[in-house]
C-alpha positions in Angstrom: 0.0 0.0 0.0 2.9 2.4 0.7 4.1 1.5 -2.6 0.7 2.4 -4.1 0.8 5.6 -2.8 4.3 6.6 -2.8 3.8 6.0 -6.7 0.4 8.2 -6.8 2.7 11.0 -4.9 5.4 10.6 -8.1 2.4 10.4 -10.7 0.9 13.9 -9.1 4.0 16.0 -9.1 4.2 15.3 -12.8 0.9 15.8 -13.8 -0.8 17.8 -11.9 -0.9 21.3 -13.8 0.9 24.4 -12.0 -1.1 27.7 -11.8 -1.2 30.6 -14.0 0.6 34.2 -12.7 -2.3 35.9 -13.1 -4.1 33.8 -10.1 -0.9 34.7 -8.0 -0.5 38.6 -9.3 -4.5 39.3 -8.3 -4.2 37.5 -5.1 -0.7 39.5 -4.0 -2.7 42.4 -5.0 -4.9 42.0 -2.6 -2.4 41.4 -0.4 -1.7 44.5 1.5 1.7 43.6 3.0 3.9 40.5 1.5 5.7 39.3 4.7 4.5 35.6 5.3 2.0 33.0 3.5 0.9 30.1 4.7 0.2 27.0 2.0 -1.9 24.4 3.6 -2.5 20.9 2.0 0.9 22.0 -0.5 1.4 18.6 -2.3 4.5 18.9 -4.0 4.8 22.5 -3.4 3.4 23.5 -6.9 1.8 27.2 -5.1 4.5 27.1 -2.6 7.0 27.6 -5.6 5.0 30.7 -7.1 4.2 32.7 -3.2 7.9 32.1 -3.0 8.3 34.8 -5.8 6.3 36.7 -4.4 6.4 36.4 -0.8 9.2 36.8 1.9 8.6 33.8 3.7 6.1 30.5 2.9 5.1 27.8 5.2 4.2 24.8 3.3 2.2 22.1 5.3 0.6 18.9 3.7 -0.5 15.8 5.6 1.6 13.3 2.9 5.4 13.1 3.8 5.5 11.6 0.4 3.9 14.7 -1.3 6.6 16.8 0.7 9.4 14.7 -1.2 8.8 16.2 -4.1 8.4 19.6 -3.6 10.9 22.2 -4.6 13.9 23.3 -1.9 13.7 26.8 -1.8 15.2 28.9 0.8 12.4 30.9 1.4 9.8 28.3 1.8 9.3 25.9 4.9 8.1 22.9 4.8 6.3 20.9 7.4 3.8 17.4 7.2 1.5 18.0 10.0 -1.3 16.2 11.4 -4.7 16.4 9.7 -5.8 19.0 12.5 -3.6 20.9 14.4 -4.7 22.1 18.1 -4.3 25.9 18.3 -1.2 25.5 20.4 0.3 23.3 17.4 -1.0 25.9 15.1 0.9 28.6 17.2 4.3 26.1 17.6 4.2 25.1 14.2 3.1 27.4 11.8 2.9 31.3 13.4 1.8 33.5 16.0 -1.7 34.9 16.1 -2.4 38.2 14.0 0.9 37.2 11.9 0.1 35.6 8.7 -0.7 37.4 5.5 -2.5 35.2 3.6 -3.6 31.5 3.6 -4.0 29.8 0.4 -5.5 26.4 -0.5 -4.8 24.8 -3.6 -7.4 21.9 -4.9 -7.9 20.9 -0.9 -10.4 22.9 0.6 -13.0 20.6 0.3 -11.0 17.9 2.5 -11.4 19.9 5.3 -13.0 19.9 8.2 -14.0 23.2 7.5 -15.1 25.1 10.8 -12.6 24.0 12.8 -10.1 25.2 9.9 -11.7 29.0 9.0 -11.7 29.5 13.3 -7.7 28.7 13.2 -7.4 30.7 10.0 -9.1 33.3 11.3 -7.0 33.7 14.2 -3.0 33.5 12.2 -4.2 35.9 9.7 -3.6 39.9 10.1 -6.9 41.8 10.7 -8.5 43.0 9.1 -6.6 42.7 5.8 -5.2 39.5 6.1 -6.3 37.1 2.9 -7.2 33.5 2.5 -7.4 32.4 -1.0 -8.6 28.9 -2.2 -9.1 27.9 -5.5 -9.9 24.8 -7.2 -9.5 23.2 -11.0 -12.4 21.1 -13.4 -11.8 18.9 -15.5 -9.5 19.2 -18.0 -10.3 20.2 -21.7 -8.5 19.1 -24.7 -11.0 19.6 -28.0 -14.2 18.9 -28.7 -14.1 15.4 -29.3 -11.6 14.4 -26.6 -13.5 16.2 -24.5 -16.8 14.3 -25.4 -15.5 10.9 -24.5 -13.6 12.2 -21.3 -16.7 13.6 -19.9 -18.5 10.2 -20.4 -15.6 8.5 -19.0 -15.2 10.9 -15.6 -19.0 10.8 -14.9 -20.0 7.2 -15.9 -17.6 5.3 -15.2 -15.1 7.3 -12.3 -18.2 8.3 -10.6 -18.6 5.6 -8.6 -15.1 6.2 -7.1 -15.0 9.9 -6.1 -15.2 11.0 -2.8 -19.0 13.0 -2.1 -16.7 16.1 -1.5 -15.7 16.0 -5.4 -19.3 17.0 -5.9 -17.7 20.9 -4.5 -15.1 21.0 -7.0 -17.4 20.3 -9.8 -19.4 22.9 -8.4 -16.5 25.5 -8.7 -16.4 26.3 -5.3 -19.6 27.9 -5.1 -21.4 26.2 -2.6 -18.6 25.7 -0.5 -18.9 27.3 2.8 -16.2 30.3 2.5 -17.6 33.0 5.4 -15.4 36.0 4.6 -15.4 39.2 3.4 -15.0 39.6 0.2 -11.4 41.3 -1.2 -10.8 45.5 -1.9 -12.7 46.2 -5.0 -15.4 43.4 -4.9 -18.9 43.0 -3.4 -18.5 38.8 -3.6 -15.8 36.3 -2.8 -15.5 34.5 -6.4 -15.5 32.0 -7.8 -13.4 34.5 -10.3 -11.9 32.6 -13.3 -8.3 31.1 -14.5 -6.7 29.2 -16.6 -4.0 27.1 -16.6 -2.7 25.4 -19.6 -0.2 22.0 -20.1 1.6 20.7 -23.0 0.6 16.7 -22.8 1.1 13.6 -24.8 -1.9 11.2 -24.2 0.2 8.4 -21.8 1.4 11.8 -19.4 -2.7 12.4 -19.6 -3.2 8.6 -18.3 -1.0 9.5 -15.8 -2.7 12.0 -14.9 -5.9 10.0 -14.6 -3.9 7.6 -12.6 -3.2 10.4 -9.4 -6.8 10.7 -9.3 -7.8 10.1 -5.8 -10.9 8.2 -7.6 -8.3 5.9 -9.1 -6.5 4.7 -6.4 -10.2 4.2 -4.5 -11.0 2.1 -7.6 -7.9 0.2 -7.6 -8.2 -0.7 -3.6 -11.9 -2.5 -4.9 -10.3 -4.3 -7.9 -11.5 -1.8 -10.7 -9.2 -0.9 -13.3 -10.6 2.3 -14.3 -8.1 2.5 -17.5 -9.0 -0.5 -19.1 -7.7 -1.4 -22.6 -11.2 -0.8 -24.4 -11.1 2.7 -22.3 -7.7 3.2 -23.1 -8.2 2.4 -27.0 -11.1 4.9 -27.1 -9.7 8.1 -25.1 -6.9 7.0 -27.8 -8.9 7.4 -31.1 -10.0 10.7 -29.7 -7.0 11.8 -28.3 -5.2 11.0 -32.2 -8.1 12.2 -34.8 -6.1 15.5 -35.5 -3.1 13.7 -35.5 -0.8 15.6 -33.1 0.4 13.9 -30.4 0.9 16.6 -27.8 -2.0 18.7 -26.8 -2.1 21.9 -24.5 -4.7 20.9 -21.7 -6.4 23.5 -20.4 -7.2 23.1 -16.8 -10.2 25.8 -15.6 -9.3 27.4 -12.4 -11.8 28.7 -9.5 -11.0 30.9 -7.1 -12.8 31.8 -3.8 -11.1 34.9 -2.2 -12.2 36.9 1.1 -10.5 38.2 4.0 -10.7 38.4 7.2 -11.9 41.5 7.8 -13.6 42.7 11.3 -14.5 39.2 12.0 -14.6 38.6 15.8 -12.3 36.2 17.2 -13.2 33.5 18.4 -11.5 32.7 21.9 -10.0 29.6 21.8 -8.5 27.3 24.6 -5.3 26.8 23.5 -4.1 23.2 25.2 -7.5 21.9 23.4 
């Protein structure tokens, strides 16, 4: 099993796309000071690399030890595997003092989360009342119009079955997904507000792909192959009607962005 997952780890860090500037530049710009981010649930580091461009100093957390493996050594970037919650006097040991944090940013985790213990703890690092969390999430990918028709049918037929129910938020964009905050300097709403990121992909670096699908590897633990060879043959046929092997996927990108604001604090107990 460690094997299995070690493996998924490797297949993610390849695969996975990274995110466009543009998501980066309009969250720093509503940023009002650039001191220290926190990344929470950072993979392999993929927006850990980019607020380290941008930002003084990162804290990169994840859960996966294995994720952490393969994410880029930077100087300005810390990186720490952490328990799935954190008590507030973890959260002040490990990460940073209360009031200290300039923004938070979840990358294609948020729904994981056990989300109002998570906001109260993100509520209390981050600067008021400017301080910024910023999550965002990406669909499925898009390749052309007849890719795209059998991918669809393949991702909600037959991975379905497989995905966790918290998928269902990600499909949605993010918009139902509890996110209470204020929203940002120069908006009356919180998003979802609208990326792209783009990959340059042959069609076995798209199985791969398919295969660091969380949906995969639950499919693969109850004896499903989800990438059979009939599946395989016809994603190929689609994949090689224009006859150019490498595509540019185009990944959408959604982002929910508030901050803090004049929320009250809530007190916490700190040994709890």
């Amino acid at each position: 099993m460690a094997g299995l997952f070690l493996k998924q780890a490797k297949q993610y860090f390849e695969t996975r796309p990274s995110y466009p500037p543009e998501l980066f530049h309009f969250i720093a710009s509503k940023t009002h000071t650039h001191d220290l981010a926190w990344d929470v649930g950072t993979g392999s580091g993929q927006a850990a690399a980019s607020l380290a461009g941008i930002f003084k100093n990162v804290i990169a957390t994840d859960t996966s030890l294995k994720q952490l493996e393969f994410a880029p050594k930077l100087p300005n970037v810390r990186y720490r595997c952490t328990p799935p919650v954190m008590s507030m006097a973890e959260l002040e040991r490990d990460i940073a003092a209360e009031a200290s944090v300039d923004l938070v940013t979840i990358a294609q985790s948020l729904h994981w989360f056990d989300l109002p213990t998570f906001y109260q703890q993100v509520k209390w690092i981050l600067k008021s009342p400017n301080g910024v969390i910023a999550a965002w999430c990406y669909t499925v990918p898009e390749v052309n119009d007849n890719f795209d028709s059998v991918f669809l049918k393949f991702y909600k037929i037959d991975s379905k079955p497989y995905w966790d129910p918290a998928r269902k938020l990600v499909d949605d964009k993010y918009k139902s997904i509890d996110f209470p905050f204020e929203p940002v300097n120069g908006f009356d709403h919180t998003g979802p507000f609208e990326f792209k990121s783009e990959r340059l992909m042959s069609l076995e670096e798209f199985f791969t792909y398919i295969r660091s699908w969380s949906a995969y590897q639950t499919a693969r633990e109850k004896g499903v192959e989800l990438l059979r060879d009939d599946v395989r043959e016809e994603l190929k046929r689609a994949w090689t009607e224009d006859g150019i092997d490498h595509k540019v996927v185009k990944f959408p990108v959604h982002l929910r962005a508030g901050k803090v604001g004049n929320l009250a604090k809530i007190a916490v107990d700190k040994t709890h």
